[in-house]
N, C-alpha and C positions, 0 to 999 in steps of 0.2 A: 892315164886317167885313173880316179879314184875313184872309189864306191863308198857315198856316205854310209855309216851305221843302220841309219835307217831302213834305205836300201834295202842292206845285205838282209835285216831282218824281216822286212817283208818276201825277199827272195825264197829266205829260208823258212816261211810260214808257205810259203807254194810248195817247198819242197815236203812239209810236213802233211800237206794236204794231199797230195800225190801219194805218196807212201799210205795214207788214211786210207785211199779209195780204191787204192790195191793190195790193202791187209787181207790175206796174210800174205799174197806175194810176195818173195822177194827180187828188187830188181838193181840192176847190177847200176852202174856210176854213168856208163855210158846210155844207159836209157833215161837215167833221170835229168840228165843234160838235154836229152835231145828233147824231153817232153816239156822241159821249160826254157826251151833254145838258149840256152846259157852255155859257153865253155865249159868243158870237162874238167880242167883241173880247176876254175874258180867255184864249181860245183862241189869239187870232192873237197875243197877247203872250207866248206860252209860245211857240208854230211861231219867233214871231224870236228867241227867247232858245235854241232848238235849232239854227237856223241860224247865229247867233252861234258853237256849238258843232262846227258843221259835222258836225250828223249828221241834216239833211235838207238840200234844194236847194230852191227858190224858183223856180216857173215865170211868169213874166209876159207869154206869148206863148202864141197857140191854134196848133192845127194847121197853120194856113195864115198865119202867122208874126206875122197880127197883135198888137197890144201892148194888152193887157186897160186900161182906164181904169179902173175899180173893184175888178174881181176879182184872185184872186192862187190859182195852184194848186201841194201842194206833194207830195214825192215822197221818197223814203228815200234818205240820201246812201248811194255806192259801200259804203262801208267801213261806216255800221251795218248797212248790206245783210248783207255779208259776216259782223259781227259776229253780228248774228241768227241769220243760218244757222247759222252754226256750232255757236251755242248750241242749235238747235231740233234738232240729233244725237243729242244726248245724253238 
């Protein structure tokens, strides 16, 4: 089955929403799946086509600088940051 365009950008306007409302949290692939009951890897193909957009950041490293082998945690870039708020003013 396919997922039209539209869809997927609505999909990924939830996922931008989610990451909004737990800035600065960062949360990992499999929580963003599970908070928008979506499949993990149709999830994490949306997080790198917004990345591609540069309207989140990609963290590959925990607190204590190590470099995750599996996991991958992600966070709202600068500027949707700023775009959100702006928007949530009005």
């Amino acid at each position: 089955m396919r997922i039209s365009e539209v869809k997927k950008e609505k999909i990924s306007e939830q996922i931008l929403a989610l990451l909004y409302s737990s800035f600065p949290k960062l949360l990992f692939t499999s929580h963003i799946a599970r908070e928008i009951a979506r499949d993990e890897e149709f999830v994490k193909s949306l997080l790198h086509s917004l990345k591609k957009k540069n309207l989140i950041t990609e963290i590959k490293k925990n607190k204590k600088g190590v470099i995750y082998l599996r996991r991958t945690r992600w966070k709202l870039g600068e500027e949707a940051y700023k775009a959100y708020k702006g928007y949530q003013k009005f």
